[in-house]
ZADO-1210 file (C-alpha; in nm, 4 decimals, padded with zeros to 6 digits):
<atoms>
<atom x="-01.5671" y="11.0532" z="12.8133" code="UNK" pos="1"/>
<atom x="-01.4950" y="11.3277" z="12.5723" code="UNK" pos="2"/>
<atom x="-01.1422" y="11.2371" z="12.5052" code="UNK" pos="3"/>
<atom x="-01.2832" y="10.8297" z="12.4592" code="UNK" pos="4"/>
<atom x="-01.5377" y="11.0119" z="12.1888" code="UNK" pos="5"/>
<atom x="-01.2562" y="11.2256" z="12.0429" code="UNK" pos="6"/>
<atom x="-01.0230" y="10.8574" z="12.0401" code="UNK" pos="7"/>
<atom x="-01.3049" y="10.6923" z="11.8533" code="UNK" pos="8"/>
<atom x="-01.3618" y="10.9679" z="11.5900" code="UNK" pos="9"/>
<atom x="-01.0026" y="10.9987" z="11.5108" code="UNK" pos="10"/>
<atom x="-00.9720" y="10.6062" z="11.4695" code="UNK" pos="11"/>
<atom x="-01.3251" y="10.6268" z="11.2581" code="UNK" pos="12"/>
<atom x="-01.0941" y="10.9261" z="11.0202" code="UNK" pos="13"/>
<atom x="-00.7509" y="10.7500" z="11.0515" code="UNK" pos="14"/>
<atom x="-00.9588" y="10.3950" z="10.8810" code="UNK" pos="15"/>
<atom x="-01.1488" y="10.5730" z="10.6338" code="UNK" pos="16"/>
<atom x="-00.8711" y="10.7491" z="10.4890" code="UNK" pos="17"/>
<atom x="-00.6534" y="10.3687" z="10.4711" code="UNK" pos="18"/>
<atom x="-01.0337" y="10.2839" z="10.2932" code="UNK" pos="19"/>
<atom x="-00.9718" y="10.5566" z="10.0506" code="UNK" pos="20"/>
<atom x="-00.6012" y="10.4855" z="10.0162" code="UNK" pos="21"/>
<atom x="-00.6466" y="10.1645" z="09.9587" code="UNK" pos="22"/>
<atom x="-00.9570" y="10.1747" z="09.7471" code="UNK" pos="23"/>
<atom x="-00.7683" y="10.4519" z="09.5383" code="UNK" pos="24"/>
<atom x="-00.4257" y="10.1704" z="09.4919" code="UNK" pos="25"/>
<atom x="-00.6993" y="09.8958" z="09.3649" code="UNK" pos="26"/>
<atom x="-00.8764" y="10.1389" z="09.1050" code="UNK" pos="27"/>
<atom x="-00.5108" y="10.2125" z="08.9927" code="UNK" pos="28"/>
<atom x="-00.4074" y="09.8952" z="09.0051" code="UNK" pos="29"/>
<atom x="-00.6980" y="09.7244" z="08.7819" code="UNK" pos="30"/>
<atom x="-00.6946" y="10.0439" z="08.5615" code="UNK" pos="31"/>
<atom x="-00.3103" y="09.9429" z="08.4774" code="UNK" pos="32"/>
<atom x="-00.4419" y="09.6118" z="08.3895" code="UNK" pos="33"/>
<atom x="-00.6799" y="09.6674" z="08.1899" code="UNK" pos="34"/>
<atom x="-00.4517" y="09.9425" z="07.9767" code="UNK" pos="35"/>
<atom x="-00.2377" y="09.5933" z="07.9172" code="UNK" pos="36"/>
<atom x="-00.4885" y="09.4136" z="07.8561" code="UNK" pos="37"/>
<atom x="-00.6759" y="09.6485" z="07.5710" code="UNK" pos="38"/>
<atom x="-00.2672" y="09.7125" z="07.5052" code="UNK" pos="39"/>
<atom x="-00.2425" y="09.3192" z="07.3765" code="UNK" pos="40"/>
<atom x="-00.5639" y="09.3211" z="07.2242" code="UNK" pos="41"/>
<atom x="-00.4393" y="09.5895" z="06.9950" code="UNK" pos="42"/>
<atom x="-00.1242" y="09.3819" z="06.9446" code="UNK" pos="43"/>
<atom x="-00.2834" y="09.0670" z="06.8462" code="UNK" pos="44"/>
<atom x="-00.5329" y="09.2558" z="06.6477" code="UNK" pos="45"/>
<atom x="-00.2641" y="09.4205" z="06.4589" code="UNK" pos="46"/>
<atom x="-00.0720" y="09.1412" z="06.3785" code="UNK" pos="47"/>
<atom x="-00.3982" y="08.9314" z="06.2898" code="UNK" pos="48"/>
<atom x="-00.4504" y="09.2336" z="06.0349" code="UNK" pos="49"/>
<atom x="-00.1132" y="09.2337" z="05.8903" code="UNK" pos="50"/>
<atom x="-00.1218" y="08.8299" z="05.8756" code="UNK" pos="51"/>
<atom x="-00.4196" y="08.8449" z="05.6823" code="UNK" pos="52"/>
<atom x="-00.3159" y="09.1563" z="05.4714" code="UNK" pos="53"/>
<atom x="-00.0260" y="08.8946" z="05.3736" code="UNK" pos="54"/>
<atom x="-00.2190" y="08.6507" z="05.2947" code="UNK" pos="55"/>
<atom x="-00.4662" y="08.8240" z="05.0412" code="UNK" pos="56"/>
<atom x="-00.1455" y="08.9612" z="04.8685" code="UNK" pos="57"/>
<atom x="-00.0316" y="08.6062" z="04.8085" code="UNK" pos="58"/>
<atom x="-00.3218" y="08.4949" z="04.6561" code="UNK" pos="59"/>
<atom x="-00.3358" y="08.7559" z="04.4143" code="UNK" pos="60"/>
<atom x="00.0121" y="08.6926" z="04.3207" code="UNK" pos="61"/>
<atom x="-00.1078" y="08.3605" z="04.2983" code="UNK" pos="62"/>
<atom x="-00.4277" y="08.4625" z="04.0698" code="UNK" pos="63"/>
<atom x="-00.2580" y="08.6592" z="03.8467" code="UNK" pos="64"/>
<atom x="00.1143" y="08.4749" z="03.8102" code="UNK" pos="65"/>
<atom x="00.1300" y="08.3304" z="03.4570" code="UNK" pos="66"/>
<atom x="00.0935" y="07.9841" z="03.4058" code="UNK" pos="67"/>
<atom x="00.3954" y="07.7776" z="03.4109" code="UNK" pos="68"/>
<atom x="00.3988" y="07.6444" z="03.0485" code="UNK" pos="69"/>
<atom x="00.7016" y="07.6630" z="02.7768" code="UNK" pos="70"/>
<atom x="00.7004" y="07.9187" z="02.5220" code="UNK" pos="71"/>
<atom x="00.8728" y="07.8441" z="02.2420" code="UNK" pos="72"/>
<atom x="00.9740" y="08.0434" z="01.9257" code="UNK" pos="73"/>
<atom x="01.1108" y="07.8513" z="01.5839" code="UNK" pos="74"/>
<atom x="01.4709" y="07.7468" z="01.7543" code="UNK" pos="75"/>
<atom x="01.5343" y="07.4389" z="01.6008" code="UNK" pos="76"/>
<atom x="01.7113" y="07.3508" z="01.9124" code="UNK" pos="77"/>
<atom x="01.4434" y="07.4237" z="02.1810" code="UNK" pos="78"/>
<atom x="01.3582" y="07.1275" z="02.4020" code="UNK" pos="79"/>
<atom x="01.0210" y="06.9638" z="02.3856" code="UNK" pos="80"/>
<atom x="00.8834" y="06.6358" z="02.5883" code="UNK" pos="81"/>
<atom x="00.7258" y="06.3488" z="02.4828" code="UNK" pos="82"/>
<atom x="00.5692" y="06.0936" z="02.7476" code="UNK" pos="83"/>
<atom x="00.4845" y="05.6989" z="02.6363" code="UNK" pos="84"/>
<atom x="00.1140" y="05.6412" z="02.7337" code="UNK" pos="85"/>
<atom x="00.1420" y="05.2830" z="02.7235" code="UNK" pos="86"/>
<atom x="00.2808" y="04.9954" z="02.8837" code="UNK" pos="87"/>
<atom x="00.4534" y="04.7162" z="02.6713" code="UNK" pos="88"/>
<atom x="00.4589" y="04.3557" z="02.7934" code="UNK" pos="89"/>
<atom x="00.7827" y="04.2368" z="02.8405" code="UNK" pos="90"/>
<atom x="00.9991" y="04.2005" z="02.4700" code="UNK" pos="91"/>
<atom x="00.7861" y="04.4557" z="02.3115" code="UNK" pos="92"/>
<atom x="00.8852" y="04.8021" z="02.3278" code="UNK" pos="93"/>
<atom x="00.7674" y="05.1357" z="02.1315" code="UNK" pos="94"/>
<atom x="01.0555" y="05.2214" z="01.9002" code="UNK" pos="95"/>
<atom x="01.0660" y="05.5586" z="01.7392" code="UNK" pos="96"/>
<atom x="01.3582" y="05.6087" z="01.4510" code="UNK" pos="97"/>
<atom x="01.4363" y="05.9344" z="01.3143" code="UNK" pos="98"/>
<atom x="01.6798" y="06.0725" z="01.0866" code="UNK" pos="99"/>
<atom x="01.9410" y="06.1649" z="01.3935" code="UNK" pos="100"/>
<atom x="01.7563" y="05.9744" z="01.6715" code="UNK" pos="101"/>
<atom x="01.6233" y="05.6808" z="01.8031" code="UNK" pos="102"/>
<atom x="01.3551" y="05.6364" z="02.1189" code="UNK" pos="103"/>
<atom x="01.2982" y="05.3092" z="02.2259" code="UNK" pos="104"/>
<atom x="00.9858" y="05.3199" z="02.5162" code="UNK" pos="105"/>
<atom x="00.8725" y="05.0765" z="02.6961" code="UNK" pos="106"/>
<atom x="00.7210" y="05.2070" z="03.0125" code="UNK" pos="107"/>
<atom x="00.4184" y="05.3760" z="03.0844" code="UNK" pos="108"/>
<atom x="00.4905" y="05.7708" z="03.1703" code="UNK" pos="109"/>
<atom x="00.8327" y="05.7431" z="03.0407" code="UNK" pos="110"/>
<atom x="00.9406" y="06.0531" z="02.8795" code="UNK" pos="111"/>
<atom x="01.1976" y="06.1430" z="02.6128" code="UNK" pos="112"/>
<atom x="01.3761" y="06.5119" z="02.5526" code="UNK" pos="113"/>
<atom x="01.4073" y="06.5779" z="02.1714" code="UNK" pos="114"/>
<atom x="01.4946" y="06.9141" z="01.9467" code="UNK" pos="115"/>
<atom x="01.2345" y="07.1129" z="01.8001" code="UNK" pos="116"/>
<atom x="01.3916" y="06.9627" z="01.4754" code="UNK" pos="117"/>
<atom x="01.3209" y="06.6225" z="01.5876" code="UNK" pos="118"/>
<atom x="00.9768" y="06.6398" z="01.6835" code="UNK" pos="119"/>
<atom x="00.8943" y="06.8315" z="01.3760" code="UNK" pos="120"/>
<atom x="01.0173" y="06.5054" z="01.1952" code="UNK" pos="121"/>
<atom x="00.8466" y="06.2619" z="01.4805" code="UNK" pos="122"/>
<atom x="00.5367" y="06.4514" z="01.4459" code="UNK" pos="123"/>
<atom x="00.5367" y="06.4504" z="01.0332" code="UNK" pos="124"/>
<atom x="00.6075" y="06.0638" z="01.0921" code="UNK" pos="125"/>
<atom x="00.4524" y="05.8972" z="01.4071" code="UNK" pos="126"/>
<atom x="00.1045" y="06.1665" z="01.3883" code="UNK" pos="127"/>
<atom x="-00.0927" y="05.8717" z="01.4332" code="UNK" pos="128"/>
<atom x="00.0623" y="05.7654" z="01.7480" code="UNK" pos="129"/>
<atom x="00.0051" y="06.0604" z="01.8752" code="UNK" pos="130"/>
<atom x="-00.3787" y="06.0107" z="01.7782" code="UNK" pos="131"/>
<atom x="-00.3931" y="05.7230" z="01.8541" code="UNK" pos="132"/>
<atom x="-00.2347" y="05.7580" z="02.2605" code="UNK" pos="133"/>
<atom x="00.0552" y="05.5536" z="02.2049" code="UNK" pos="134"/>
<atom x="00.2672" y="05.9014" z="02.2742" code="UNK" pos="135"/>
<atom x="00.2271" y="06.2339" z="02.3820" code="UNK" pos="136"/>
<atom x="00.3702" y="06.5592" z="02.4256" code="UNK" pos="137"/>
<atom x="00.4024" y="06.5840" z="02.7802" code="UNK" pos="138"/>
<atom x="00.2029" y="06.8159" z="03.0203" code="UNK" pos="139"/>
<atom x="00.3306" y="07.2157" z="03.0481" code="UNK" pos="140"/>
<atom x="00.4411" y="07.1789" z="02.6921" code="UNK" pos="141"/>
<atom x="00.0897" y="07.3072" z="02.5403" code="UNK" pos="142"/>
<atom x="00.2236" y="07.6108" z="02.3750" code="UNK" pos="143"/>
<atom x="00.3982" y="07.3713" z="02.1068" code="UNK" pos="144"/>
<atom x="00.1197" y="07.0389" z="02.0911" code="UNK" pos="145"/>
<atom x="-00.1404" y="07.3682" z="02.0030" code="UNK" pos="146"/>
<atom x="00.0879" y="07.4916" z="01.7457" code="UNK" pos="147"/>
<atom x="00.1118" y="07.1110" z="01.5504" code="UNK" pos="148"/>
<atom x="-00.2765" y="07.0524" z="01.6615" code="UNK" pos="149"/>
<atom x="-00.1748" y="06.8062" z="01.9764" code="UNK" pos="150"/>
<atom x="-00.3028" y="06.7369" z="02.3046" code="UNK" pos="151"/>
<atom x="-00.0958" y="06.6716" z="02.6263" code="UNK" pos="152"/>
<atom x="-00.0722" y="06.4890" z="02.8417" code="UNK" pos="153"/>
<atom x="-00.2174" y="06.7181" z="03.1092" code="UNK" pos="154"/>
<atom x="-00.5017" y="06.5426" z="03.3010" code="UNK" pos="155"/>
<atom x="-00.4569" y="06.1952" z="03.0659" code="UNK" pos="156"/>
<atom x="-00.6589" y="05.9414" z="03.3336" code="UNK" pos="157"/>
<atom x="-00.3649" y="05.6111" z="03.3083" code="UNK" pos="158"/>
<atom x="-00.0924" y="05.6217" z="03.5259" code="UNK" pos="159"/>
<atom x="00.1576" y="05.3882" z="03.7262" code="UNK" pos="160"/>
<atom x="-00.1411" y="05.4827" z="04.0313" code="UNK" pos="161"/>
<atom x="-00.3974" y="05.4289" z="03.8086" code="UNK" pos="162"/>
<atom x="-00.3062" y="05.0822" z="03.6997" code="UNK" pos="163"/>
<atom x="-00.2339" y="04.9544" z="04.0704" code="UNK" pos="164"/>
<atom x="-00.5582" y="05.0189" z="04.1976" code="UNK" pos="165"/>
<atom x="-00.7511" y="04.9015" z="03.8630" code="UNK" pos="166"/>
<atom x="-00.8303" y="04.5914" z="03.9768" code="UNK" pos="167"/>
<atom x="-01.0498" y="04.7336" z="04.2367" code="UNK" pos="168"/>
<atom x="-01.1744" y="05.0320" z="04.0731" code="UNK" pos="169"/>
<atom x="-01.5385" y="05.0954" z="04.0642" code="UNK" pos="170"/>
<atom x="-01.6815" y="05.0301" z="03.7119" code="UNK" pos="171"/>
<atom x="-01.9089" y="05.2665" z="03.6996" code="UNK" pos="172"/>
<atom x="-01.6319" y="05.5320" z="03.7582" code="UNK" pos="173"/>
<atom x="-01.3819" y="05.2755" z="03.4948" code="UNK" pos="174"/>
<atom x="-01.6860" y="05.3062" z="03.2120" code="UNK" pos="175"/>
<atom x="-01.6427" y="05.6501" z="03.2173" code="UNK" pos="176"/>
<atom x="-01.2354" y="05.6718" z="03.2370" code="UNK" pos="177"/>
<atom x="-01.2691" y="05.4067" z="02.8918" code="UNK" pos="178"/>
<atom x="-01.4795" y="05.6133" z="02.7181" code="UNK" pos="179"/>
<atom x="-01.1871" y="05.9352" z="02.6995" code="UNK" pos="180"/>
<atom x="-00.9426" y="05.7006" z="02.6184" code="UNK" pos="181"/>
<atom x="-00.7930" y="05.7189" z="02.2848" code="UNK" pos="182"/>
<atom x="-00.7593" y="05.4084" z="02.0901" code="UNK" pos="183"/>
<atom x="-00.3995" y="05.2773" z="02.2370" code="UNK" pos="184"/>
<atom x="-00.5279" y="05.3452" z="02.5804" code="UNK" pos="185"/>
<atom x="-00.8434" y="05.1498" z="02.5283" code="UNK" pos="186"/>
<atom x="-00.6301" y="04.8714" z="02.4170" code="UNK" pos="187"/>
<atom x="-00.3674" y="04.8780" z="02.6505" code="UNK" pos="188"/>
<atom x="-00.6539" y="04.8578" z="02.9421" code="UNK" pos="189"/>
<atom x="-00.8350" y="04.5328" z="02.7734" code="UNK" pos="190"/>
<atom x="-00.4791" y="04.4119" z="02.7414" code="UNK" pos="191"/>
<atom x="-00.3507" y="04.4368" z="03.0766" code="UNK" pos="192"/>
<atom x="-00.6516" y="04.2750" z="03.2372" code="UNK" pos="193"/>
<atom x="-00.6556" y="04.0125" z="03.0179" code="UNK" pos="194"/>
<atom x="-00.3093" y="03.9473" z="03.1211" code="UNK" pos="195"/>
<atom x="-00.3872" y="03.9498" z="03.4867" code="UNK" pos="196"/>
<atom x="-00.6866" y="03.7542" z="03.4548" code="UNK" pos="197"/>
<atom x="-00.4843" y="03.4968" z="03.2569" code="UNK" pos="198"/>
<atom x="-00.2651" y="03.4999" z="03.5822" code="UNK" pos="199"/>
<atom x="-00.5566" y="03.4385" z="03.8393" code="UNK" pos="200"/>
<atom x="-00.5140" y="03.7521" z="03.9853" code="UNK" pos="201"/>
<atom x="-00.8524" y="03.7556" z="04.1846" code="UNK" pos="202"/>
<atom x="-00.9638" y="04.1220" z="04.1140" code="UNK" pos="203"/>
<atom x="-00.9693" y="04.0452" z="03.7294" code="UNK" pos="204"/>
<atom x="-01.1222" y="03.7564" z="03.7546" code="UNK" pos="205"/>
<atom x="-01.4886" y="03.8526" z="03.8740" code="UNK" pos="206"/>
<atom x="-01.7085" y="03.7657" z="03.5941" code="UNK" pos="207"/>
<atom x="-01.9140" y="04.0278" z="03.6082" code="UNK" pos="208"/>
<atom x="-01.6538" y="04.3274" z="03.5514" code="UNK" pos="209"/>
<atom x="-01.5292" y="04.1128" z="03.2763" code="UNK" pos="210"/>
<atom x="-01.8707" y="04.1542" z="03.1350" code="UNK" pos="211"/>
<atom x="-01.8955" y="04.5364" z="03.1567" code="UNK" pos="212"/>
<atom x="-01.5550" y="04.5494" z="03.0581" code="UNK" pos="213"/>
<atom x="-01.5959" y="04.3724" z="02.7450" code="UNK" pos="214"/>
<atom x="-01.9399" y="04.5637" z="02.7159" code="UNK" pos="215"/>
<atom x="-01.8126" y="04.9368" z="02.6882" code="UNK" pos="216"/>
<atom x="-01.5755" y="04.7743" z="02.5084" code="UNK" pos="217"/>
<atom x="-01.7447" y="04.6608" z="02.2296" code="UNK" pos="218"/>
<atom x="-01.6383" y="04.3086" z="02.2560" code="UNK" pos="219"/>
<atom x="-01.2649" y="04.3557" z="02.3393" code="UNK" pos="220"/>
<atom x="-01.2513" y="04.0803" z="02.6158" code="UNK" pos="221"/>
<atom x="-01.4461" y="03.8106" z="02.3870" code="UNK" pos="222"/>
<atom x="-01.0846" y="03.5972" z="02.3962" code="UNK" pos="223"/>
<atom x="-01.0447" y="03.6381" z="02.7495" code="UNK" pos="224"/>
<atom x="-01.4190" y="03.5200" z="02.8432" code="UNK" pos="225"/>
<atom x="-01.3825" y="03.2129" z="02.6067" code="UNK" pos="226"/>
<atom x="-01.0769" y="03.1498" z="02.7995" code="UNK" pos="227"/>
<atom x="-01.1834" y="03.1556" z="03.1312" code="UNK" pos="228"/>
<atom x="-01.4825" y="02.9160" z="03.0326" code="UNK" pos="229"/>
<atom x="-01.2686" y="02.6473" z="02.9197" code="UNK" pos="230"/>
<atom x="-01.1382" y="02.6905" z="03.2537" code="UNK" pos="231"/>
<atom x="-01.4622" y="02.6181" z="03.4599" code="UNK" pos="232"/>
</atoms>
């Protein structure tokens, strides 16, 4: 009996200590993992810091890079651009004749390269085409339109985009487009609806924006409404 009790208490020891052994492997074991995982954390965090540190450097560079514009000094042969705000119907064309030069436009956003000579001499000649919005100096050029008192074309509303959706632009929103318009651009917007209206285009031919239209502009589209009523 003894030697049974002895048996049992040594079989009791022997399992305990595998219970500690193996209780002992598992703290180790999860104690490794979670070094890894805190080890990754660190990682990511790291390179979530860095990423970000990157990112704020950019946009300061950003913030305080100078803006892109052309400085010019009194070169007679720096290079300046002019852009056609306009569109000319078919036969009729913008034409521009200097001393050394001629520009013939016809497109609207077409732009022209000329000396600082020659726009001296197109500014002294054609200054109220330039008032007017027939042409422009174009945009990142405003270094040289503020020295002659110009605008640019930076931000001007009519554009190839402009004019394809103008049919079905809101006229609320078109009111207030018309109304920065200079005087060639006011023109050239009664003009081209007239001419589309003329053609049955559907979207110019809704009575009521022909109204408003020749509302805000003070009685620009007076032909094209007499027009259309002969029509009826």
């Amino acid at each position: 009996m003894a030697n049974t009790a002895k048996t049992k208490n040594e079989t009791l020891d022997a399992s305990k200590a595998a219970s500690n052994v193996n209780n002992t492997d598992m703290a180790n074991y999860f104690s490794a993992e979670i070094a890894k995982i805190k080890e990754e954390y660190d990682r990511q965090i790291k390179e979530q810091m860095a990423s970000f540190k990157a990112q704020l450097e950019a946009m300061k560079e950003a913030m305080t890079a100078p803006v892109n514009t052309k400085v010019f000094t009194n070169n007679l042969n720096d290079q300046i651009k002019i852009v056609h705000l306009v569109q000319r119907v078919s036969g009729l064309t913008t034409h521009i004749k200097l001393s050394n030069l001629e520009i013939i436009l016809r497109d609207l956003g077409e732009e022209r390269t000329v000396t600082l000579q020659q726009f001296e001499e197109l500014v002294g000649k054609y200054r109220s085409w330039f008032t007017k919005g027939i042409i422009s100096v174009a945009a990142g050029y405003e270094d040289i339109a503020e020295r002659y008192g110009l605008s640019t074309a930076k931000g001007y509303p009519l554009n190839s985009e402009f004019m394809v959706r103008l049919g079905k632009f809101p006229m609320d929103k078109l009111e207030t487009v018309f109304s920065r318009l200079p005087e060639a651009g006011q023109a050239f917007i009664i003009s081209y609806w007239t001419r589309k209206a003329l053609e049955e285009d559907p979207d110019f031919c809704d009575i009521r924006k022909i109204e408003i239209l020749d509302r805000i502009s003070n009685g620009g589209c007076t032909s094209l409404r007499a027009e259309l009523n002969k029509k009826k």
